[in-house]
Backbone bond lengths (Angstrom), bond angles and torsions (degrees), N, CA, C in turn:
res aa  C-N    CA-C-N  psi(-1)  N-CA   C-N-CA  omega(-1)  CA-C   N-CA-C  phi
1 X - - - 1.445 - - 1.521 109.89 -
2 X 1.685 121.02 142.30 1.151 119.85 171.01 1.860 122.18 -65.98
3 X 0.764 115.43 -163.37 1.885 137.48 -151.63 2.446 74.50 -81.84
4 X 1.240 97.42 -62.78 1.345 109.20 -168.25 1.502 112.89 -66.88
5 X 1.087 145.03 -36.27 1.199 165.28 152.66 1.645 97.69 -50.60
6 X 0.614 126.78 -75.85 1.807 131.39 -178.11 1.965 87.24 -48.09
7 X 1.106 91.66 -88.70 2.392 75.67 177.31 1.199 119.00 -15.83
8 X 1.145 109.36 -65.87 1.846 107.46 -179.35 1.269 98.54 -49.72
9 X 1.274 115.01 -57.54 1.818 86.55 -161.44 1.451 126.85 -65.96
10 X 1.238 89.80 -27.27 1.787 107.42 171.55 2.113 107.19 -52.40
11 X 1.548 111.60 -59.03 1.320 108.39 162.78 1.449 109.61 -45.93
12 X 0.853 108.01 -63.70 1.777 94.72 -174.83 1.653 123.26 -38.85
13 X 1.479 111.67 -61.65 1.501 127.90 172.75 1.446 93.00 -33.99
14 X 1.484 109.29 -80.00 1.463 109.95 178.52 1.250 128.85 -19.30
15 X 1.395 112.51 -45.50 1.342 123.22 -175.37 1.416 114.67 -64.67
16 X 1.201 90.79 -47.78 2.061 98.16 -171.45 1.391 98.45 -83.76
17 X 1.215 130.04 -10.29 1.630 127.24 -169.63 1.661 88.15 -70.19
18 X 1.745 103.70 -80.17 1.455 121.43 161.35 1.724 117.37 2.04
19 X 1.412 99.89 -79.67 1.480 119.76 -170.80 1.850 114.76 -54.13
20 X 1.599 99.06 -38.67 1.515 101.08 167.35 1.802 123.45 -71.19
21 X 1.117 91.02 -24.03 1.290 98.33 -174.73 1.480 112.45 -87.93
22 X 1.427 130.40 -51.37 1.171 118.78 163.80 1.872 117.31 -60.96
23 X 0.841 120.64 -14.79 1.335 119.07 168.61 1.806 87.38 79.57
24 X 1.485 109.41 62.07 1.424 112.13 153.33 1.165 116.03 -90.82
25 X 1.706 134.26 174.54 1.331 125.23 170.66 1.329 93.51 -123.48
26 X 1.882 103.41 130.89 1.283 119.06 157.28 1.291 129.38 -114.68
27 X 1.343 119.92 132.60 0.952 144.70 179.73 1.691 117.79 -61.85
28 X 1.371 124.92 114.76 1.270 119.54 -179.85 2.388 107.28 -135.13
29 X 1.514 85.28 159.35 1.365 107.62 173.98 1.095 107.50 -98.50
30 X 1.435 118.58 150.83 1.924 138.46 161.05 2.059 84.38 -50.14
31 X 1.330 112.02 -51.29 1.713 89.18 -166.01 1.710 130.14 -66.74
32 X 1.682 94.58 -14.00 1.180 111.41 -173.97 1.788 101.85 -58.40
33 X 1.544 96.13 -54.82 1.231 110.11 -162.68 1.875 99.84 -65.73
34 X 1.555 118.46 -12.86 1.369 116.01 -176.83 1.080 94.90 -87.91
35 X 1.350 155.18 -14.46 1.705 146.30 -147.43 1.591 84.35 -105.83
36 X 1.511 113.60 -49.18 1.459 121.64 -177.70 1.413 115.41 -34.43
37 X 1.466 99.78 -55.21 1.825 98.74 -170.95 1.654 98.27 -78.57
38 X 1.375 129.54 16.41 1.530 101.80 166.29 1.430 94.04 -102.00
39 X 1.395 132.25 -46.19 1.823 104.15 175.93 1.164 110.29 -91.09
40 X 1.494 153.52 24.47 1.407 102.73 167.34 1.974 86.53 -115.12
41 X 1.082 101.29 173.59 1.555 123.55 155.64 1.434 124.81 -22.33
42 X 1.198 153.29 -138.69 1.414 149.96 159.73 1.292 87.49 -132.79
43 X 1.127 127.11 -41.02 1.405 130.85 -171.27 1.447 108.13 -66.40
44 X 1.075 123.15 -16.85 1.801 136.93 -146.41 1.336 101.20 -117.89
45 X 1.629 112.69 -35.52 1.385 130.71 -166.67 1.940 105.26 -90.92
46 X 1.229 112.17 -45.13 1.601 127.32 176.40 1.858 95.26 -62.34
47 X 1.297 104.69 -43.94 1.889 95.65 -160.32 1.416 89.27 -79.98
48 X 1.779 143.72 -34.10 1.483 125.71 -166.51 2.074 92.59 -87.35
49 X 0.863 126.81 -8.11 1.557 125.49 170.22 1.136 114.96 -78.83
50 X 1.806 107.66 -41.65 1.724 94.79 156.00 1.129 132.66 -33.23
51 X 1.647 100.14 -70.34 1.433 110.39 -173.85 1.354 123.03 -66.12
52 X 1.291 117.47 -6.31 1.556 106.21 -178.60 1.796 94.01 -98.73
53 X 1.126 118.67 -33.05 1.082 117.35 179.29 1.685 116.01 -58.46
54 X 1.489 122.65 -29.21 1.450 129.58 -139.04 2.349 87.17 -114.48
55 X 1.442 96.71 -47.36 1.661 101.35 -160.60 1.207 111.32 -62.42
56 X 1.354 141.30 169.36 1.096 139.84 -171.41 1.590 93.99 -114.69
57 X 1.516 141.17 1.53 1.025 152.07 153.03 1.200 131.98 -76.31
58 X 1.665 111.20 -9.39 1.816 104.50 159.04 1.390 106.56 -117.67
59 X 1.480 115.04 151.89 1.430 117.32 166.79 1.528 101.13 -133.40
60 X 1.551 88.74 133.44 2.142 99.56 155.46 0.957 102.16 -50.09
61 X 1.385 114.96 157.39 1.253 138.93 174.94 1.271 98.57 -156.26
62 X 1.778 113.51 133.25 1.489 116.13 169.96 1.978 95.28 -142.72
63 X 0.959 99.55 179.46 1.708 114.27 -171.90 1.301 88.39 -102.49
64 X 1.538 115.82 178.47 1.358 138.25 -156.78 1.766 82.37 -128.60
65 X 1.239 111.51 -177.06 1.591 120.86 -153.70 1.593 86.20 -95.59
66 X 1.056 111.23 -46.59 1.730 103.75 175.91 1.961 125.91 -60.76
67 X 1.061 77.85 -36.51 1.916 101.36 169.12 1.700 109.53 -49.62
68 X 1.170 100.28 -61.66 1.049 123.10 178.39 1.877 122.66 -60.00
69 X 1.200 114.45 -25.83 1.371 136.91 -170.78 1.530 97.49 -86.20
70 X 1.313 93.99 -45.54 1.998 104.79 -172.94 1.660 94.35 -77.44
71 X 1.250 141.29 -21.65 1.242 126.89 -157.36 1.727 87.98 -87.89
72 X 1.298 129.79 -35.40 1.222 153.64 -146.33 2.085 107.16 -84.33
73 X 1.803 79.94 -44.39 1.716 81.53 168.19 1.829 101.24 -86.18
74 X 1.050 116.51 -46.44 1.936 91.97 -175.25 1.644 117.20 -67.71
75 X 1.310 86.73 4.54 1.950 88.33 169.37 1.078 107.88 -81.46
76 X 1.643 125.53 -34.06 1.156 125.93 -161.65 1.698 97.40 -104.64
77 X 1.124 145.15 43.94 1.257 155.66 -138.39 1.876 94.76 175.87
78 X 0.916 140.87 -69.55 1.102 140.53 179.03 1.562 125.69 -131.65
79 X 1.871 99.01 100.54 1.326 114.94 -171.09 1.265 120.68 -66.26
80 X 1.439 115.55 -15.77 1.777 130.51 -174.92 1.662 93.87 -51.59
81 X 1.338 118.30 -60.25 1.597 104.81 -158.66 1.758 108.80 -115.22
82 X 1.261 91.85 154.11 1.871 83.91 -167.37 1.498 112.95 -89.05
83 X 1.506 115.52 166.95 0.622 109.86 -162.14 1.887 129.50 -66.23
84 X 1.290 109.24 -30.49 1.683 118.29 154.15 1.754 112.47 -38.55
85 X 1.178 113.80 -50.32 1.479 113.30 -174.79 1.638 93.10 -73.02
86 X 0.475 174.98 -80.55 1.714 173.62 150.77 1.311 118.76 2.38
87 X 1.410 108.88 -23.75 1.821 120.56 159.03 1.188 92.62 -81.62
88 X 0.902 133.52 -53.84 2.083 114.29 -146.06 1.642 79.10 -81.99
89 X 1.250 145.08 -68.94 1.236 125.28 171.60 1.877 126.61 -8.05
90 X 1.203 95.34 -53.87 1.594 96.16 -169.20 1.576 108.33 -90.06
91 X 1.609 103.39 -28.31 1.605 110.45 158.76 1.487 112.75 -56.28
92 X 1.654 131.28 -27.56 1.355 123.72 -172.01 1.300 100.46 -81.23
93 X 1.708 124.76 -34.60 0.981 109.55 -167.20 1.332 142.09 -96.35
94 X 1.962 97.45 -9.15 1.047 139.04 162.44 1.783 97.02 -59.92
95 X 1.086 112.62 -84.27 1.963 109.87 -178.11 2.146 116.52 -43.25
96 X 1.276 83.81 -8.22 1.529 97.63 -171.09 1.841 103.99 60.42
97 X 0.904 129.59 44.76 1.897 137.22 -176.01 1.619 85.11 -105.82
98 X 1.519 75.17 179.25 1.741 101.98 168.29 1.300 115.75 -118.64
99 X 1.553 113.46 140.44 1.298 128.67 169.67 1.370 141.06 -76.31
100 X 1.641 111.60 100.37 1.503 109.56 -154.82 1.495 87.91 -83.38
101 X 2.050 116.85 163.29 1.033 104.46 -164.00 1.595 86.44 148.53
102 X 1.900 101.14 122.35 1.332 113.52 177.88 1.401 102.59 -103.44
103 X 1.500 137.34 -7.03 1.736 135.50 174.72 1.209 127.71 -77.83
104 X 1.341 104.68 94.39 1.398 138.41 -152.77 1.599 103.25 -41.96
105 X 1.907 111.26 -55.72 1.653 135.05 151.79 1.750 112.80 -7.95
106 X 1.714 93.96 -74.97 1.581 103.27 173.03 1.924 118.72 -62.93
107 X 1.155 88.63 -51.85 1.714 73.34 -178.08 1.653 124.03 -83.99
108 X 1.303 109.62 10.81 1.746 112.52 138.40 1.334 115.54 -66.29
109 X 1.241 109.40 -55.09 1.534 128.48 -171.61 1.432 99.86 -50.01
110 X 1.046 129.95 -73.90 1.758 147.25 177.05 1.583 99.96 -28.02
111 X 1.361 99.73 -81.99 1.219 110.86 -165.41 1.891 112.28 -43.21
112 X 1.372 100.36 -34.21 1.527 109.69 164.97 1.522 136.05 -56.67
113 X 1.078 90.19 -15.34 1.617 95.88 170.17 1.540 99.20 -131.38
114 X 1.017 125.34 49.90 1.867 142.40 170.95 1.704 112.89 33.03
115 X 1.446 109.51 62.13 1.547 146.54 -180.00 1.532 109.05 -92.31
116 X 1.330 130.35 111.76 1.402 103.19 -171.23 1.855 91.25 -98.61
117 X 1.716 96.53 146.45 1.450 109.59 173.97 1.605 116.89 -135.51
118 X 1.382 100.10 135.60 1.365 94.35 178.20 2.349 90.52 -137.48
119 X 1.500 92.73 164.03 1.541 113.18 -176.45 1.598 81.23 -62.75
120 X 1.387 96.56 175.94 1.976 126.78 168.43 2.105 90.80 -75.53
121 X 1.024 116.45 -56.38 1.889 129.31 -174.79 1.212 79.72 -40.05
122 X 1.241 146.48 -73.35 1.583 147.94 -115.23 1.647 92.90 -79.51
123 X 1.580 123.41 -42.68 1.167 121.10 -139.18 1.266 86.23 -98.87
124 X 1.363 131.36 -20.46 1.551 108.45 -161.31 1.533 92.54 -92.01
């Protein structure tokens, strides 16, 4: 990873370091946890599954079969963002949270259907 790529992830760490520690609740997807096992380690991937599995500060979150149907028609309505980003969207708005998130695409999108979003930078 470049100089910039290595930052982000560092914001991120930050983020969840942050979030455990104040005893915020975050909201996570089955895909989140799938994007997970392509960068970190197994070793890296088992210890952040702990913790989401173990804290009283993350919760699954999944859509209901209708949720899911609606995420399916604005996919097919707007090809810009895929269809996963359009769950955690309706998951933010469904949990009523905010959507962390540097894709500029999505957080037009979000904010368009009255989603509040802020970067990982913003929160710490």
């Amino acid at each position: 990873m470049d100089n910039s790529g290595n930052l982000l992830w560092k914001f991120a760490k930050e983020f969840f370091e942050k979030a455990e520690n104040e005893h915020s609740m975050i909201y996570y997807s089955g895909f989140l946890l799938k994007e997970l096992m392509f960068v970190l380690s197994t070793e890296e991937y088992l210890n952040k599954l702990e913790l989401f599995e173990s804290s009283p500060n993350f919760k699954r979150v999944i859509l209901s079969e209708e949720e899911y149907h609606l995420a399916e028609e604005i996919k097919n309505e707007n090809l810009q963002i895929s269809l996963y980003d359009i769950i955690h969207v309706l998951l933010t708005k469904k949990t009523n949270s905010i959507l962390v998130t540097r894709d500029k695409e999505l957080i037009e999108f979000a904010r368009g259907i009255d989603v509040e979003v802020k970067k990982p930078e913003e929160i710490l």
